[in-house]
MARSE-902265 format. One line per 2 residues: number of its first residue (from 1); their letters; for each residue x, y, z of N, C-alpha, C, CB. Coordinates in Angstrom, 1 decimal, decimal comma. Glycine has a CB too. Layout:
// residues N
NUM = a = X/Y/Z/X/Y/Z/X/Y/Z/X/Y/Z ~ ...
// end
This chain:
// residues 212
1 = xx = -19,4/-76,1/-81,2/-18,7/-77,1/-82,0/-18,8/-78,5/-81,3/-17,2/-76,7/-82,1 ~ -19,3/-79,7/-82,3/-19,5/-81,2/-81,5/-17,9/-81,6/-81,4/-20,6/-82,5/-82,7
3 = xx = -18,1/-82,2/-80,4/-17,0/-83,2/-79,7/-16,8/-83,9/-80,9/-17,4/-84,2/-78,4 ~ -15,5/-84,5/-81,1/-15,1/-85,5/-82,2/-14,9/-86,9/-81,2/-13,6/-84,9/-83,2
5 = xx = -15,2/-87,7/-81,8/-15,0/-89,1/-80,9/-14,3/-89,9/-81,6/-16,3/-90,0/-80,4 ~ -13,0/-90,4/-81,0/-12,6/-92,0/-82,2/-13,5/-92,8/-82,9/-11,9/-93,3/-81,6
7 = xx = -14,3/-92,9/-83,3/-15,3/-93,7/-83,4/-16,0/-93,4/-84,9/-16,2/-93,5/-82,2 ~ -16,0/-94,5/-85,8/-16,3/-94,5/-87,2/-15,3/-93,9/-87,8/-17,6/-93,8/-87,6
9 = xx = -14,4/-94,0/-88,2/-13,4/-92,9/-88,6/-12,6/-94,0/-89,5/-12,5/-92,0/-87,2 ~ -12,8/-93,0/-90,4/-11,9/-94,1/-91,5/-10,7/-94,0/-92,5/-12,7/-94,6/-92,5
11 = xx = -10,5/-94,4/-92,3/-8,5/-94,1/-92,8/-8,3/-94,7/-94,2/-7,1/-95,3/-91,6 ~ -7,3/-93,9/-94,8/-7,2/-94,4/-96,2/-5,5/-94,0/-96,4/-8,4/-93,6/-97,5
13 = xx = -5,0/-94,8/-96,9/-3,7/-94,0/-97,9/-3,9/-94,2/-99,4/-2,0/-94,7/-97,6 ~ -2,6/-93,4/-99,9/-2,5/-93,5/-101,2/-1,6/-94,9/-101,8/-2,0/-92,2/-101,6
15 = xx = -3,0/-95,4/-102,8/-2,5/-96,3/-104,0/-2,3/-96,3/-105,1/-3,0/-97,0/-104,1 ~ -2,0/-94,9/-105,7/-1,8/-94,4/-107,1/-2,1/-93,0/-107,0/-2,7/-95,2/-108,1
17 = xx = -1,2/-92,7/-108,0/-0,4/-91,3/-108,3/-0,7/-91,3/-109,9/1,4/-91,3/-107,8 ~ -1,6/-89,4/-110,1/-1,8/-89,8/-111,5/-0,6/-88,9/-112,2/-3,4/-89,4/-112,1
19 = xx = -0,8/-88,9/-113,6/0,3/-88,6/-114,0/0,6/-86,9/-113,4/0,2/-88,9/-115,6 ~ 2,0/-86,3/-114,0/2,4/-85,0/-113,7/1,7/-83,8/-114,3/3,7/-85,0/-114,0
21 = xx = 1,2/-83,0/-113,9/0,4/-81,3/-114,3/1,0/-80,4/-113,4/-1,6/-81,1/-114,0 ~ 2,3/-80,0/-114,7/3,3/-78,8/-114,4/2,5/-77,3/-113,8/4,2/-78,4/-116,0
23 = xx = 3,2/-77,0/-113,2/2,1/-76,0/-112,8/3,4/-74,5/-112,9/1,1/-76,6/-110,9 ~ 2,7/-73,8/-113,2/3,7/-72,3/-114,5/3,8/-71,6/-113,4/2,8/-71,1/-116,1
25 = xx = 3,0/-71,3/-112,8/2,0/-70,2/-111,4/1,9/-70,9/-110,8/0,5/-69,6/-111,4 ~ 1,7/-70,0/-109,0/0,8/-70,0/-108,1/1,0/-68,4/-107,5/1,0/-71,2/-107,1
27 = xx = -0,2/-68,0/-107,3/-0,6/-66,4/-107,0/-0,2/-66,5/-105,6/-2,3/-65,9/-107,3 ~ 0,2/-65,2/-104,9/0,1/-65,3/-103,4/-0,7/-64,2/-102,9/1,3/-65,3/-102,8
29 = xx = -2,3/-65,4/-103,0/-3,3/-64,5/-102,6/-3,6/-65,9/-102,1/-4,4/-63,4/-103,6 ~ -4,7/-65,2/-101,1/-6,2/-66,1/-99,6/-7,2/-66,2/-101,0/-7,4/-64,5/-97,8
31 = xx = -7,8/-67,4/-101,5/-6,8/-68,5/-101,2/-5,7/-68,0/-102,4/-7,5/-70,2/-101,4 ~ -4,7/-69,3/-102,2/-3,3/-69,5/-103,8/-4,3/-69,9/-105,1/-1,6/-71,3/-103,4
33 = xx = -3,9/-69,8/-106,2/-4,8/-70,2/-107,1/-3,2/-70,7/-107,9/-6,2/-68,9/-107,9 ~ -3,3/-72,2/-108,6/-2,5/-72,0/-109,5/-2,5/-72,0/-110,9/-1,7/-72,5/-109,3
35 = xx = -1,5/-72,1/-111,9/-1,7/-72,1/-113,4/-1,5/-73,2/-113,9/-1,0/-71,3/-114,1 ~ -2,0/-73,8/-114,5/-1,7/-75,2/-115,2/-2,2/-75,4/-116,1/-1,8/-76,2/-114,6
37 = xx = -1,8/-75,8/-117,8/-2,8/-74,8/-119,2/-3,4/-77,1/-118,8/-1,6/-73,7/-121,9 ~ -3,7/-77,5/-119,1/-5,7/-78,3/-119,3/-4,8/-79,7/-118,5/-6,6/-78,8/-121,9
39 = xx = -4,8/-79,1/-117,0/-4,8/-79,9/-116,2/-6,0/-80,7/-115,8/-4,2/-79,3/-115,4 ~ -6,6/-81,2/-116,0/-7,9/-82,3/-116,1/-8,4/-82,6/-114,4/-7,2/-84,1/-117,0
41 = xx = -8,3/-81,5/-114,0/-8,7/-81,8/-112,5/-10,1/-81,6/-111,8/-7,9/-81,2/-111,7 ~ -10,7/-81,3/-111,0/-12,2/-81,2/-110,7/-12,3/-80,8/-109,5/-13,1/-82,4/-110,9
43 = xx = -13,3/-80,2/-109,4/-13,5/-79,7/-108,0/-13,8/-80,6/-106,9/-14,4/-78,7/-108,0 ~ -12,9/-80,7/-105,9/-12,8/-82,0/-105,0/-11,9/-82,8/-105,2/-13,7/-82,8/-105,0
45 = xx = -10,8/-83,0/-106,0/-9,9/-83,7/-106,5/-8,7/-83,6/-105,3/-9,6/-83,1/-107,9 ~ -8,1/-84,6/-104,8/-6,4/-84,2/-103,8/-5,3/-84,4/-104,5/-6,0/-85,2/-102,3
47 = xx = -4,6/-82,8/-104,6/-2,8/-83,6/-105,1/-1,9/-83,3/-104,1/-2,0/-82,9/-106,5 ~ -1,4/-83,6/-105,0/0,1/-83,4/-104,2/1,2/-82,8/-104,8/0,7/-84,8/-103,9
49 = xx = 1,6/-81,8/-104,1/2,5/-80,6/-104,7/4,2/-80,6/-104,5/2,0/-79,1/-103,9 ~ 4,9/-80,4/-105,8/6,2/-80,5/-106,0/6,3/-79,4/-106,3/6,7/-81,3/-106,7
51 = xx = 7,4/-78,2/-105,2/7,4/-76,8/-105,6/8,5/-76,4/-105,1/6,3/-76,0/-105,2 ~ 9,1/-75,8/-106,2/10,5/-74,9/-105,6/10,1/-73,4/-105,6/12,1/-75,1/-106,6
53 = xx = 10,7/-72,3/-105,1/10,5/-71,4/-104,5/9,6/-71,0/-103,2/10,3/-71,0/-105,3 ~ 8,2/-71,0/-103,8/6,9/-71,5/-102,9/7,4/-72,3/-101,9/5,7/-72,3/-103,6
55 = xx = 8,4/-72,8/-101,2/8,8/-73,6/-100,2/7,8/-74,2/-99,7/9,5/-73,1/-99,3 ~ 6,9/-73,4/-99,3/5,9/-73,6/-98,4/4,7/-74,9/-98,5/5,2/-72,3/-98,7
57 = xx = 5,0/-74,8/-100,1/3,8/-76,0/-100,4/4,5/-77,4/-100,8/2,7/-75,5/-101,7 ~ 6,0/-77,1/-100,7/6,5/-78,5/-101,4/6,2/-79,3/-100,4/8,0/-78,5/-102,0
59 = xx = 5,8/-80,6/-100,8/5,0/-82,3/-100,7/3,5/-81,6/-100,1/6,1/-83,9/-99,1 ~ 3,4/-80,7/-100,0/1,4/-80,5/-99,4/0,3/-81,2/-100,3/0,8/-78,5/-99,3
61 = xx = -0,2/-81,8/-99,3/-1,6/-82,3/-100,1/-2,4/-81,3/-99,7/-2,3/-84,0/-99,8 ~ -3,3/-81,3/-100,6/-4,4/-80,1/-100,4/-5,4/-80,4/-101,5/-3,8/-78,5/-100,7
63 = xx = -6,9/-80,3/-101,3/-7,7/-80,3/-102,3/-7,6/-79,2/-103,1/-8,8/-80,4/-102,0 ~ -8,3/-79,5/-104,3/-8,4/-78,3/-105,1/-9,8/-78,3/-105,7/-7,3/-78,3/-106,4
65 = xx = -10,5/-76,5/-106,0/-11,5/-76,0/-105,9/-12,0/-75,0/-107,0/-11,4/-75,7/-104,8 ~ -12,9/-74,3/-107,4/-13,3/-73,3/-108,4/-12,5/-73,7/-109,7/-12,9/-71,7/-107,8
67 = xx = -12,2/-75,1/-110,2/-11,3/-75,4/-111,2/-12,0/-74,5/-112,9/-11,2/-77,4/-111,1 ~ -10,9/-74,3/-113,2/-11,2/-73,6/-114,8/-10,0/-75,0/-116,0/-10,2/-71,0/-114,9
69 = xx = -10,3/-75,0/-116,7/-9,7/-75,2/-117,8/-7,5/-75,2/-117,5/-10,5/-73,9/-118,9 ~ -7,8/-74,1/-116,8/-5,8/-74,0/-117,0/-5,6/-73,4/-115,4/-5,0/-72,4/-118,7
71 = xx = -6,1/-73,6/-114,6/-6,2/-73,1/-113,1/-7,1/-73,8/-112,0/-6,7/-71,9/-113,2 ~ -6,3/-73,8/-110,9/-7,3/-74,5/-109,4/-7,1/-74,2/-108,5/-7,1/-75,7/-108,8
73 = xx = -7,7/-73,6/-107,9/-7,7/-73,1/-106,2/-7,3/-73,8/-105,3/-8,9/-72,9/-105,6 ~ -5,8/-73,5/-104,8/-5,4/-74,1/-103,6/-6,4/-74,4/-102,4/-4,4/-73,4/-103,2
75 = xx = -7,4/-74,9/-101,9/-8,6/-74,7/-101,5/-7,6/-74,9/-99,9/-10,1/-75,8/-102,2 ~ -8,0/-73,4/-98,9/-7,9/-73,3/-97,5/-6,4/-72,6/-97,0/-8,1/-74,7/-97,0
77 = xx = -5,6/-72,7/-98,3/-4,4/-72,2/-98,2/-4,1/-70,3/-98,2/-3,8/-72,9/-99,3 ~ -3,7/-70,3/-97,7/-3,3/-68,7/-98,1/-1,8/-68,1/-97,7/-4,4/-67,6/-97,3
79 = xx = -1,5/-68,1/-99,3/-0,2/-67,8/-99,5/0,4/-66,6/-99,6/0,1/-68,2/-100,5 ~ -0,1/-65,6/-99,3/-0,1/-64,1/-99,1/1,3/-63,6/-98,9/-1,0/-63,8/-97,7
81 = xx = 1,8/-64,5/-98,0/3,5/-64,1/-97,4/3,8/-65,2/-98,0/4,1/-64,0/-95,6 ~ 4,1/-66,4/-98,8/4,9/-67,4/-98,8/5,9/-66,6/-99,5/4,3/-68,8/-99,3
83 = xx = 6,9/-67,6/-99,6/7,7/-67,0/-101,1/7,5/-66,9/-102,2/8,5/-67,5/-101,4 ~ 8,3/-66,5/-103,1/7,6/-66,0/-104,4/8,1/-68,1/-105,5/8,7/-63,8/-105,3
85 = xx = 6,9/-68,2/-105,9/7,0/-69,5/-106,8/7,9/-69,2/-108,1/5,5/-69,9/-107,3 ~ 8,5/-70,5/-108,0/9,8/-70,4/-109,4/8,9/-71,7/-110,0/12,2/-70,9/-108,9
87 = xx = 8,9/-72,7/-110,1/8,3/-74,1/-110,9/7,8/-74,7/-109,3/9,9/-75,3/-112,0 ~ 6,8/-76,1/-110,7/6,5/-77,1/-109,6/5,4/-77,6/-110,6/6,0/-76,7/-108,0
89 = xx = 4,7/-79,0/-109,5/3,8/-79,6/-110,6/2,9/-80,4/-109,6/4,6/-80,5/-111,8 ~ 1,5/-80,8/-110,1/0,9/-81,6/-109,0/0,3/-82,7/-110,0/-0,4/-80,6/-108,0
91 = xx = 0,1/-83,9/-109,0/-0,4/-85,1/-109,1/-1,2/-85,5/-108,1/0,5/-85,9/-109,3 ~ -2,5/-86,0/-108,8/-4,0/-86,0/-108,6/-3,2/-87,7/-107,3/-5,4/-86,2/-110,7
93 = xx = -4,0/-88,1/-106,1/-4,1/-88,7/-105,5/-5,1/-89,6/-105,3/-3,8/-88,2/-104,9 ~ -4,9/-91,1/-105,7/-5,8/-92,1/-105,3/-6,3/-92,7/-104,0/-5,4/-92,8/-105,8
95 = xx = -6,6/-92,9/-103,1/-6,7/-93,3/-101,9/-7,3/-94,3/-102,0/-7,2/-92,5/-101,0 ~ -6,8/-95,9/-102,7/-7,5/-97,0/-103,0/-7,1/-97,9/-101,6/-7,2/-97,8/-104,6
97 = xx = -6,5/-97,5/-100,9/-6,1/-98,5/-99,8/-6,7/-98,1/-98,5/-4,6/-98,7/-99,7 ~ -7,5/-98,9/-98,1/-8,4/-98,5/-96,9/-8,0/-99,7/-95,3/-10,3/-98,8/-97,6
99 = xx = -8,0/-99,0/-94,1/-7,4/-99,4/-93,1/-8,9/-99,7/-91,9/-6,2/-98,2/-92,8 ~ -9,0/-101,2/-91,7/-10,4/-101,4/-90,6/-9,9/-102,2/-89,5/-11,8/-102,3/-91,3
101 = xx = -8,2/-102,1/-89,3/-8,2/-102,9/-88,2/-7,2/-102,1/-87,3/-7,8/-104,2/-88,6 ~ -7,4/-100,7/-87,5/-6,2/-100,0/-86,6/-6,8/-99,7/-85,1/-5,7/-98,3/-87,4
103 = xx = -6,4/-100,0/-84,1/-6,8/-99,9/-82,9/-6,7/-98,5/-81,7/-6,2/-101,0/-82,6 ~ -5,8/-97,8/-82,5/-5,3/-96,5/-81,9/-4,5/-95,6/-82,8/-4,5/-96,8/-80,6
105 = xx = -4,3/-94,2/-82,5/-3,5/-93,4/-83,1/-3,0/-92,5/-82,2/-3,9/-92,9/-84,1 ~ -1,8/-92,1/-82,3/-0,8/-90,8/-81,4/-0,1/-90,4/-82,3/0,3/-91,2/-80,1
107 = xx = -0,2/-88,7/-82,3/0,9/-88,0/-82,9/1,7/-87,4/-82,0/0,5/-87,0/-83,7 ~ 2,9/-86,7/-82,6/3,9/-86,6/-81,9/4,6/-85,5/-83,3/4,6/-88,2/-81,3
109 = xx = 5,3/-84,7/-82,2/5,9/-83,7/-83,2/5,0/-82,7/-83,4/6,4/-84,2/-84,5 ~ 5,4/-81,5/-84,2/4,6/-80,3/-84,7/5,2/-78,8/-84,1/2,9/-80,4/-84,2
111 = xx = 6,5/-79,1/-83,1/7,0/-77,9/-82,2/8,3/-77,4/-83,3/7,7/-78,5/-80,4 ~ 7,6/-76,0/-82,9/8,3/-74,8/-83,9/9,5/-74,7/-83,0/7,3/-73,1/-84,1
113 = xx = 10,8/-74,5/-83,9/12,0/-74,1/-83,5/11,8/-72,9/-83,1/13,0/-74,2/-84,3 ~ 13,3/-72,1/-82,5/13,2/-70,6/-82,1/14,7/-70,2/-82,6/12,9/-70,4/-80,4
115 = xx = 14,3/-69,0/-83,1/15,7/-68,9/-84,0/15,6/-67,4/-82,7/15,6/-68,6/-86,4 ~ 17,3/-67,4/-82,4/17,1/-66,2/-81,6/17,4/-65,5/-82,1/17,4/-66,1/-80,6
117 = xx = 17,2/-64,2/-82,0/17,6/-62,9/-82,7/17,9/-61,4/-81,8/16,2/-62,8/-83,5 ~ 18,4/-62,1/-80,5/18,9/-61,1/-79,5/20,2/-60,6/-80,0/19,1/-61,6/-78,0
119 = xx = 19,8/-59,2/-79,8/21,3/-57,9/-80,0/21,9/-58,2/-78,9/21,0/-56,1/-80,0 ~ 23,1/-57,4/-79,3/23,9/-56,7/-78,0/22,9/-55,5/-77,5/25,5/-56,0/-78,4
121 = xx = 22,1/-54,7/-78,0/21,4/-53,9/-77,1/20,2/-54,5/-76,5/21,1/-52,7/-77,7 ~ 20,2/-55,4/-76,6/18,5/-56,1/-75,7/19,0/-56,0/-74,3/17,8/-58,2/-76,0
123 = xx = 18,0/-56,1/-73,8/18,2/-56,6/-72,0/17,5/-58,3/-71,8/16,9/-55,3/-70,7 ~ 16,6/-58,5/-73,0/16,1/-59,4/-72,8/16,1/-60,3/-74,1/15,1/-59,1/-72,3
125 = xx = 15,9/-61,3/-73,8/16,0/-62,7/-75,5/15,1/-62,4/-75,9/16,0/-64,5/-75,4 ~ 15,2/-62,4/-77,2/14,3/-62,1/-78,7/14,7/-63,5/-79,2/14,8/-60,5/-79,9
127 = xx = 13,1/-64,3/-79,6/13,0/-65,5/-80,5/12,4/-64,8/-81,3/12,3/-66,9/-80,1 ~ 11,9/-65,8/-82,4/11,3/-65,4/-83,5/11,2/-67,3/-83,7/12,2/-64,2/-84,8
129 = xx = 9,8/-67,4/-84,7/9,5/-69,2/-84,6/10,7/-69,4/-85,8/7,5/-70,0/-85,0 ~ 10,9/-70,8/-85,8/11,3/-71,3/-87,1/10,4/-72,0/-87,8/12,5/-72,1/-87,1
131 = xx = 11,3/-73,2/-88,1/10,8/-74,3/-88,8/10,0/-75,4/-87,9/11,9/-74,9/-89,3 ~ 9,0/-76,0/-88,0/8,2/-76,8/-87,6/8,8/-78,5/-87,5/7,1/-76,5/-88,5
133 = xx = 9,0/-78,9/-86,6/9,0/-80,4/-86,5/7,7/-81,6/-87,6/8,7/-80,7/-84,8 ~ 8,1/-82,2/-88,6/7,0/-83,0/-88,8/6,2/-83,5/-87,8/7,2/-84,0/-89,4
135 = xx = 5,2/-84,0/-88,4/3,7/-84,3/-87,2/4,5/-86,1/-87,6/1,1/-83,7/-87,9 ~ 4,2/-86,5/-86,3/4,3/-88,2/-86,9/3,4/-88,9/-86,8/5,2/-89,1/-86,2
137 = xx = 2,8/-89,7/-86,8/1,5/-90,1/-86,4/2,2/-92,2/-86,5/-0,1/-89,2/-87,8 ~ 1,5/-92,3/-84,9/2,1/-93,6/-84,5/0,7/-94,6/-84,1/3,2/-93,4/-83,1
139 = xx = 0,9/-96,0/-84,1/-0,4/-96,3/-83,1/-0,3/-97,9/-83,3/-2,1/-95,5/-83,8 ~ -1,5/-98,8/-83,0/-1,0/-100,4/-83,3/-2,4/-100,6/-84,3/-0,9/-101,7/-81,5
141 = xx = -2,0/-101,6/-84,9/-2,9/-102,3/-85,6/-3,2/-103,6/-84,8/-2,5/-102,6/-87,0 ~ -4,7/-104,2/-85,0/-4,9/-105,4/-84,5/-4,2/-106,2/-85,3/-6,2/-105,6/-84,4
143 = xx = -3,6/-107,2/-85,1/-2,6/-108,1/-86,0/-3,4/-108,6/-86,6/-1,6/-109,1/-85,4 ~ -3,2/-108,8/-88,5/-3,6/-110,1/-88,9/-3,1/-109,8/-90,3/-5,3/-110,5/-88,7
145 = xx = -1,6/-110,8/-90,1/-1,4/-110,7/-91,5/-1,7/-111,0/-92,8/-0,9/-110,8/-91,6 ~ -3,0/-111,1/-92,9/-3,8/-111,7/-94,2/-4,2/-110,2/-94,3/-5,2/-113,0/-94,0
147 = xx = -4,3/-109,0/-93,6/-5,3/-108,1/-94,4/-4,8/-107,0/-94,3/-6,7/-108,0/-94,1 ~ -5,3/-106,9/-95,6/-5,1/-106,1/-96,9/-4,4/-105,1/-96,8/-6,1/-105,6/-97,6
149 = xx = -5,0/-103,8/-95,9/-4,3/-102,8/-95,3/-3,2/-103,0/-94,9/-4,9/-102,3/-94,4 ~ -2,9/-104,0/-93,8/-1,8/-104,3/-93,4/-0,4/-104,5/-94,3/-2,1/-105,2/-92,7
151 = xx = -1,1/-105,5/-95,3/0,4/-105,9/-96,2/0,9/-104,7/-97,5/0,0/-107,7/-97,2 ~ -0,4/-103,6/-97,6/0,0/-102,3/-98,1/1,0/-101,8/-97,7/-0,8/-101,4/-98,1
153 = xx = 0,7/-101,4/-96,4/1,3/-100,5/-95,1/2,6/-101,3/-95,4/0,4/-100,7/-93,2 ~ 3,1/-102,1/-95,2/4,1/-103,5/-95,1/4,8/-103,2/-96,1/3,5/-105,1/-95,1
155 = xx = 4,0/-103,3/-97,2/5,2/-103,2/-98,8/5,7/-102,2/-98,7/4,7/-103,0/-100,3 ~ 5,0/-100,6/-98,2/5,2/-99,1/-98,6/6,3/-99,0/-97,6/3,7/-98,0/-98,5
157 = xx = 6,2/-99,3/-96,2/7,6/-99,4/-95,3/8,8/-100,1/-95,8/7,3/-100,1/-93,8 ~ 8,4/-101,6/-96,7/9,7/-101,9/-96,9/10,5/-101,2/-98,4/9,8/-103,5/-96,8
159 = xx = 9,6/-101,0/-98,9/10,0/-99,7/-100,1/10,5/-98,4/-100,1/9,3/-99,3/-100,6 ~ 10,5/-97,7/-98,6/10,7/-96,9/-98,0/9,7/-95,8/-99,3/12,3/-96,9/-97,6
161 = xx = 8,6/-95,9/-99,4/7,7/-95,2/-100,2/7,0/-94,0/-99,9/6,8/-96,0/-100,5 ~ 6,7/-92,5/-99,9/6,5/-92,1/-99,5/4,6/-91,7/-99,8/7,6/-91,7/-99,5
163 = xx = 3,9/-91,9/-99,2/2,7/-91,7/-99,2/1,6/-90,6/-98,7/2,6/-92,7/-98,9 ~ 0,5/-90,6/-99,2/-0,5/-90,0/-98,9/-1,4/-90,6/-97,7/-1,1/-89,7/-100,1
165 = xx = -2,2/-89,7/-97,0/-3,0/-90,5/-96,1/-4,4/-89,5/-95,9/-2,2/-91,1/-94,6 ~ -5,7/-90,1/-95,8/-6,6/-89,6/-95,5/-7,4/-89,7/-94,0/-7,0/-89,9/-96,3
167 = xx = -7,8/-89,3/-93,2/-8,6/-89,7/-91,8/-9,3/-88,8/-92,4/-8,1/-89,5/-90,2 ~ -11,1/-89,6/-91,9/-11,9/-88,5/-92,1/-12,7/-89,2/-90,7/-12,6/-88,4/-93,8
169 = xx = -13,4/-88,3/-90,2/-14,2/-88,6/-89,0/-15,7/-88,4/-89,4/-13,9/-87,6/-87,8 ~ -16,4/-88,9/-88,5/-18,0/-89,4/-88,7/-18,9/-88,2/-89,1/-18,7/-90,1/-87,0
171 = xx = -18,3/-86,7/-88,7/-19,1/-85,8/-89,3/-18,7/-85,1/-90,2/-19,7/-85,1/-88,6 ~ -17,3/-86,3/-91,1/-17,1/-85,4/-92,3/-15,4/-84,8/-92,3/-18,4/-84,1/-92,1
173 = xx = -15,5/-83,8/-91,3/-13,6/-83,7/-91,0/-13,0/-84,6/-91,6/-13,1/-84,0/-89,5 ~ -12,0/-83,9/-92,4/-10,8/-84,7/-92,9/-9,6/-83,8/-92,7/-10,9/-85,0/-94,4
175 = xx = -8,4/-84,5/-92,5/-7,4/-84,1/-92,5/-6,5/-85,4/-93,0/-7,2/-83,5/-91,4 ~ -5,5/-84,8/-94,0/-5,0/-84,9/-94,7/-3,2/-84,9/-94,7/-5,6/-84,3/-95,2
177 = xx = -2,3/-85,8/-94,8/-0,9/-85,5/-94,5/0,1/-86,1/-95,2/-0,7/-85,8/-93,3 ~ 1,1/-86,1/-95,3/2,4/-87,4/-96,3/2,9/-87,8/-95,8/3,5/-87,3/-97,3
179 = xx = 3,4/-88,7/-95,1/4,8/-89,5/-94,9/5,6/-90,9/-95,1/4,9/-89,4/-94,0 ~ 6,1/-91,5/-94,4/6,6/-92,5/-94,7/6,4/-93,9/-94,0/7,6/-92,1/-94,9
181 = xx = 5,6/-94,5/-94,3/5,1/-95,7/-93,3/6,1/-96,3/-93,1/4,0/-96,8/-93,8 ~ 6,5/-96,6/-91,3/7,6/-97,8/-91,1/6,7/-98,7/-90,4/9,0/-97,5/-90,2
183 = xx = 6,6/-100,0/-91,2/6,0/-101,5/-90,5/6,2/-102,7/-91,0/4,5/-101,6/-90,4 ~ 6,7/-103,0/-89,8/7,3/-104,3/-89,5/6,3/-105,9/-89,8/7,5/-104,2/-87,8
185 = xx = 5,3/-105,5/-89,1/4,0/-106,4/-89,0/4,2/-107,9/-88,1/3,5/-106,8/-90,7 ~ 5,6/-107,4/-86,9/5,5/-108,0/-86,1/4,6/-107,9/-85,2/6,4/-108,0/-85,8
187 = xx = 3,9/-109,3/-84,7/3,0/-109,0/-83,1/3,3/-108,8/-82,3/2,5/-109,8/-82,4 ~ 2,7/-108,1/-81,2/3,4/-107,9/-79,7/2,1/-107,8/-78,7/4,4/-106,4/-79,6
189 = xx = 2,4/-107,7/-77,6/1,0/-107,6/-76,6/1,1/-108,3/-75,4/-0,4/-108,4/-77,2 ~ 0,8/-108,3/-74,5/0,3/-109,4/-73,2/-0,5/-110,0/-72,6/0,2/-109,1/-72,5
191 = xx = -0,4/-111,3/-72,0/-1,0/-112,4/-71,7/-2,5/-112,1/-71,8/-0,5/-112,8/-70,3 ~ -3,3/-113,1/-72,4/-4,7/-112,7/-72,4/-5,5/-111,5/-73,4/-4,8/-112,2/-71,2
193 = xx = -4,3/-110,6/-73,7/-5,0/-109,5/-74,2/-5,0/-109,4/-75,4/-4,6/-108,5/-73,7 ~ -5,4/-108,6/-76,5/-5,5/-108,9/-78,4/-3,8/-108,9/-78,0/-6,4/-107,4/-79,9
195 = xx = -3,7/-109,6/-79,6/-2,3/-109,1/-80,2/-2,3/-108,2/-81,3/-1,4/-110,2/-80,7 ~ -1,4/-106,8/-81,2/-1,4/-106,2/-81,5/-0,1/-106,0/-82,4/-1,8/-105,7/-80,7
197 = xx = 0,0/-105,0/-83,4/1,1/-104,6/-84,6/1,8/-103,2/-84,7/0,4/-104,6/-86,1 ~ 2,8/-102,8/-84,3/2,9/-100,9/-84,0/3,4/-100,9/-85,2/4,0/-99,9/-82,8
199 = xx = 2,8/-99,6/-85,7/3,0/-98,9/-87,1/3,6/-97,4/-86,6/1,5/-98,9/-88,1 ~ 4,5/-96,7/-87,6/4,7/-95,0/-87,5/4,4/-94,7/-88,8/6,5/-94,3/-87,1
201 = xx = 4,3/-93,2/-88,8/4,3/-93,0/-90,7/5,0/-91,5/-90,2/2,2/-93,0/-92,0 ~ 6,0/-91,3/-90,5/7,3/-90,4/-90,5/6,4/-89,3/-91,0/8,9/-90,9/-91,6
203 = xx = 6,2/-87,7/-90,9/5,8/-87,0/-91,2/6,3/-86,2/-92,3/5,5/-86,6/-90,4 ~ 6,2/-86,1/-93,2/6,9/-85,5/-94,7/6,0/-84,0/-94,9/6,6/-86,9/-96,4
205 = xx = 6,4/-82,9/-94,8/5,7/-82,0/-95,3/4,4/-81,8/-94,2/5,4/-82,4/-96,9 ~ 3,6/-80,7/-94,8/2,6/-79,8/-93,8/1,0/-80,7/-94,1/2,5/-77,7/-94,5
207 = xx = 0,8/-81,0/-92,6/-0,9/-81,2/-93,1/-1,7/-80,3/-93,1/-1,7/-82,1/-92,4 ~ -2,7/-80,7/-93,9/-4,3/-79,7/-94,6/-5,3/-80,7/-93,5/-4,9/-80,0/-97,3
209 = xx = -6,4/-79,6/-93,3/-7,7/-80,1/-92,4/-8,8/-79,4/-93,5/-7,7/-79,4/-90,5 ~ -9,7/-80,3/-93,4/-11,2/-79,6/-94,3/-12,1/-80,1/-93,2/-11,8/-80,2/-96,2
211 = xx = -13,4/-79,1/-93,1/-14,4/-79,1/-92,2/-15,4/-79,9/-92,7/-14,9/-78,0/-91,9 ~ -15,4/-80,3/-94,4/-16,6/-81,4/-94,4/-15,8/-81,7/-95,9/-18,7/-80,7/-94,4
// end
């Protein structure tokens, strides 16, 4: 497997949301496939999923794959054990807002709780995982408030908006996540050195990775 390097890697969020495709179904099979009668989607398409029961997938972006007429392949998911699906509905994802001046990134978060589950007859503590911490993903922008990316990023924090985002790396890797941009688009930095902008984007829901 090649090394991944920061380098070329290009960042996008979401600038439009298409309309709603209720979705009746989702199967819990490797992959999930769901039902939706002439949802207009295509293979390669990213939505974004609103789901009750299925817990599992509510706000997940995920591509979708093997599309028919009234059905799409949750593409990489496998829902085997999730819960059983009551309703939900997905909307196709635009990624018109593109980011060329971000200088670093750090995540943070992703640690599973532990629910304990020790008897009175153990001798020893029994966990079992829980729930997952959102991933956050933090980092600075090179300051310049003329561009474009930036004053997106800027509106969507002061809207408190919740968004899509794309990274994809030089051989293709993407991964994929939601949350909630907070930025200021104040400068900061030291003597001599660039001035820089810190951005977070709050982690909302589970990220998807694709290999190409």
């Amino acid at each position: 497997m090649a090394t991944k390097v920061w380098s070329n890697v290009q960042v996008a969020m979401q600038s439009a949301l298409d309309s709603v495709k209720t979705i009746s179904a989702i199967t819990k099979a490797n992959p999930a496939v769901a039902t939706s009668t002439s949802h207009g989607l295509a293979n390669g398409d990213i939505v974004v999923l609103s789901v009750q029961g299925m817990w599992q997938l509510d706000t997940y972006t995920v591509r979708v794959a093997n599309v028919t007429t009234n059905t799409f392949e949750l593409e990489g998911v496998d829902s085997t054990e999730f819960d059983t699906f009551s309703s939900g509905s997905a909307r196709e994802i635009t990624f018109g807002t593109t980011f060329s001046t971000i200088g670093d990134i750090t995540t943070s978060g992703g640690d599973f709780e532990q629910i304990d589950i020790t008897t009175i007859h153990d001798s020893t503590k029994k966990f079992i995982p829980g729930a997952a911490s959102p991933v956050d993903v933090s980092g600075n922008f090179n300051w310049d408030p003329a561009d474009a990316g930036q004053v997106a990023m800027k509106s969507a924090s002061e809207n408190r908006s919740l968004r899509a985002f794309r990274i994809q790396f030089s051989d293709g890797t993407k991964w994929y996540f939601t949350g909630y941009p907070a930025f200021t688009g104040t400068p900061t930095g030291s003597a001599q050195q660039k001035v820089t902008s810190p951005f977070k984007i709050g982690g909302y829901g589970r990220p998807s990775f694709y290999s190409s």
